[in-house]
N, C-alpha and C positions, 0 to 999 in steps of 0.2 A: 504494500500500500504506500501509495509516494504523497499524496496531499490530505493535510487533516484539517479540512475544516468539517463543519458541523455536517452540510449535506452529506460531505464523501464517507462520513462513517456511516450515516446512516445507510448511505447507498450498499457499503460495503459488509456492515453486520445484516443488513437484511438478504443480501443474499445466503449469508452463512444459516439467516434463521430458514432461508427457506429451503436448504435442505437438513434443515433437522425438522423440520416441519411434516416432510417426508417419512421420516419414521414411526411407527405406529407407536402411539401412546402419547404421542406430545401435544398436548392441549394447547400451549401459545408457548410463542417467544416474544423477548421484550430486551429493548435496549436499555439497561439502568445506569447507574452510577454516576459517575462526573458527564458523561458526552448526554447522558437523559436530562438532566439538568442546565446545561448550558455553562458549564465551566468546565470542559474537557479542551486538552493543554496535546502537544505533543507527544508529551509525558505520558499522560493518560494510556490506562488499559480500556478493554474496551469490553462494559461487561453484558452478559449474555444470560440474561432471568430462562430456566426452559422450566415451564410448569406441566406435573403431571397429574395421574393419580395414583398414589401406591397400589389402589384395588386393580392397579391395569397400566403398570409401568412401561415406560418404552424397553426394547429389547436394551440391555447394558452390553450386547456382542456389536448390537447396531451403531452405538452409539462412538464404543471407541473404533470402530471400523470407520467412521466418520471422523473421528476424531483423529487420524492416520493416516488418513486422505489430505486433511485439511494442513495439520500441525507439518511446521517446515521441516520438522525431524522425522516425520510417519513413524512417529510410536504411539503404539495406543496405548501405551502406558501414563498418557498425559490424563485422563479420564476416568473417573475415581468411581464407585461402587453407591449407590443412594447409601447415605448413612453414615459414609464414612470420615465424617470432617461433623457431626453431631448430628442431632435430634432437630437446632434451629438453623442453623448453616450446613446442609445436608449434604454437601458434596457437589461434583461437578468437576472441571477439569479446568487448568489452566495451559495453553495451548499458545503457539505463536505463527501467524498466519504470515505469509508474508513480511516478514520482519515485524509485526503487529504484536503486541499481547494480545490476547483476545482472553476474559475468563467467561467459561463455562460455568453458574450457576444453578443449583438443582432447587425447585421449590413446591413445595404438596400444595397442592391446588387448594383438594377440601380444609387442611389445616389452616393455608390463609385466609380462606373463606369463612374460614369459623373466629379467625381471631379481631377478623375484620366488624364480623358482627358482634364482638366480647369489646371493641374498641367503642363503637356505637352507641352503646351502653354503658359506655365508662371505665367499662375494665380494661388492666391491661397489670405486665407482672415482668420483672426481670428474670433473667438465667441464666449463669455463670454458662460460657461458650467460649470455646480456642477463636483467639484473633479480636475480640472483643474488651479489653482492658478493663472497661465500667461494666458489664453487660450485654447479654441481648434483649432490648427490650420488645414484648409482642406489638406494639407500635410499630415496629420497624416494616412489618409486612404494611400497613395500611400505605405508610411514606413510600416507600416502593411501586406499591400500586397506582400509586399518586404522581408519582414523578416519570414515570416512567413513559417510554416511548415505544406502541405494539407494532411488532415487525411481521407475527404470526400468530391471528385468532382469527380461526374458518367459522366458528360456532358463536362466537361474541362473546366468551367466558370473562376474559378478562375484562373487555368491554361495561362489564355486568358489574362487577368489581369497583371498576375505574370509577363508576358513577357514584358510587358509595361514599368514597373520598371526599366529597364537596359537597359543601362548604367543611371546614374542618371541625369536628364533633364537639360542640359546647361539651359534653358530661367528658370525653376523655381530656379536658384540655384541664378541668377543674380537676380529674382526678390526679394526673400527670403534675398541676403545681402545688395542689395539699401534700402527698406524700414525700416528692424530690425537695418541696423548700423543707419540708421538715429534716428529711435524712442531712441536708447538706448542714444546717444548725446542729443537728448532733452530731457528725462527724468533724466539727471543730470543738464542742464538747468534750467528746470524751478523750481530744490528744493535745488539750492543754499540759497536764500533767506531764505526759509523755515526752513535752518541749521542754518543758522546765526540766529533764531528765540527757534532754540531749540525743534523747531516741528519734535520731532521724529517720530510719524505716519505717516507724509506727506514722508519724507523721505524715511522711512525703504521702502513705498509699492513703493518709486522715482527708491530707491537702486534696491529692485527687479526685478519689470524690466526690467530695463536698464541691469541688466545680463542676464534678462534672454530674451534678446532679442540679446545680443552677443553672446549666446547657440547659436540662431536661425543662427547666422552668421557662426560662428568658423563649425557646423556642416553640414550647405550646402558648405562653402570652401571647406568641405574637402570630398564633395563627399556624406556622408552619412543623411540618414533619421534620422530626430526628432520623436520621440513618446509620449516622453511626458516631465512632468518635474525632476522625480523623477531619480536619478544616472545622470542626465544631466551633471552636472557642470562638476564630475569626468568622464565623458567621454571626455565630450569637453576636456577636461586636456589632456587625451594622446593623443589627433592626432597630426598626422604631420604639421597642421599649426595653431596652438594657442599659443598666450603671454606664454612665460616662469613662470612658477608656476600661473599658471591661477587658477587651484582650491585651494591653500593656499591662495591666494590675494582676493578671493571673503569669502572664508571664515571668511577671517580677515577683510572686510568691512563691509559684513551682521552678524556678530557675536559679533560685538563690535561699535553697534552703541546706543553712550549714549547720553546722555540730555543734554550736556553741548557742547553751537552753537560751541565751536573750536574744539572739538572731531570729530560732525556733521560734519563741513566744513573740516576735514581732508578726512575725508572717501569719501568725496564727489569728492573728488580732485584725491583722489588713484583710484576710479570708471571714473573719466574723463581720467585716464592713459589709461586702458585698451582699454575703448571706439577709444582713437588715438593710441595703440598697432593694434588693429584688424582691424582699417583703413590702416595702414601699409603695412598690413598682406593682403588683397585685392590688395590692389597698387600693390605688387610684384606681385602678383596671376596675376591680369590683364594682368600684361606687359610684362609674359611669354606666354602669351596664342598665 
């Protein structure tokens, strides 16, 4: 693949979706990630949602046979088994087309369908998963569905999904900033101590959190889906309702956290601003509504 702008990936993943679309059992494909959104870079991989149903999965001989054809190395061994990368990041393959990345991702159809409607209602739940630092949280499937660009849906499944999305779910957006601003208040809580002590591990993973559980907040305030953790912080930074210089102030508290307990108990203290900034920042929210 020689030019990347927006059209040419699209041009060029939707060929790839349309032969896996070929293969029996695959309900859609879908361009997600950074190029679904409009800030995929050079850099950028280029990722590849394949939705199935486990009651009636695509052939896995098919798939890396595809996958072997396509990948500039023709091994099927780029292409991984359902299941085997967890329960919420199910597997799929990472593969390089053309000098391209391209990721293959694997995702249960009815499972999204169902947490999509558990979101609609308000609910939604973390889950410790590889590659996830904070989390997987079941939100992530709705944001997905949301952001994403269909390259392959014969039956309108995803289509059906996508509509679900919009406008963004008053009850999951209340349930997302009651529980995250709370967690993020206690997890500067309970590692004050731990500063005064000098225990930088308890800490740093106290710090983390705690912001990254004010992503979870600043980002349902304002309306939009989380995905994941990676560009987080800088996005929470521009919207319309986040602490003034939110991403220098996290910078400068997960960046410069040293061994010495009054360093610790500073950071600790500029992490408890933010916490009562974005309680704030609700209060208003609320009492406009």
């Amino acid at each position: 693949m020689q030019a990347f702008s927006h059209a040419s990936v699209i041009e060029f993943a939707g060929k790839i979706a349309l032969q896996l679309g070929k293969i029996d059992g695959v309900i859609a494909v879908v361009l997600g990630g950074s190029w679904a959104r409009g800030a995929g870079t050079p850099n950028s991989d280029i990722d590849l949602g394949i939705y199935y149903d486990p009651a009636a999965p695509p052939s896995l001989d098919a798939l890396r046979a595809l996958g072997a054809k396509l990948d500039d190395s023709h091994s099927g061994d780029v292409v991984t088994n359902f299941g085997d990368w967890g329960p919420w990041i199910n597997g799929g393959g990472w593969l390089t087309i053309e000098g391209q990345r391209v990721d293959w991702i694997y995702r249960d159809y009815p499972k999204v369908s169902s947490f999509i409607e558990r979101n609609l209602a308000g609910k939604t739940q973390a889950y410790y998963q590889t590659g996830h630092p904070h989390a997987f949280q079941e939100h992530v499937y709705m944001g997905e569905v949301s952001y994403c660009i269909s390259l392959y849906d014969p039956v309108g499944k995803l289509a059906a999904l996508k509509a679900l999305t919009v406008p963004y779910p008053p009850a999951l957006r209340d349930t997302i900033i009651h529980y995250n601003l709370w967690e993020a208040g206690f997890c500067v809580d309970i590692c004050r101590k731990s500063a005064a002590r000098g225990d930088v591990f308890h800490v740093t993973g106290c710090m983390f959190r705690c912001v990254a559980c004010l992503v979870q907040v600043i980002f349902a305030l304002n309306g939009q889906y989380w995905i994941n953790e990676k560009g987080s912080v800088k996005s929470a930074a521009g919207f319309a309702l986040s602490p003034v210089d939110f991403e220098a102030r996290v910078n400068s508290i997960l960046g410069e956290l040293r061994q010495s307990g009054d360093s610790l108990l500073s950071k600790v203290e500029q992490a408890n601003v933010l916490v009562i900034e974005c309680g704030e920042l609700v209060s208003r929210f609320n009492d406009q509504k």
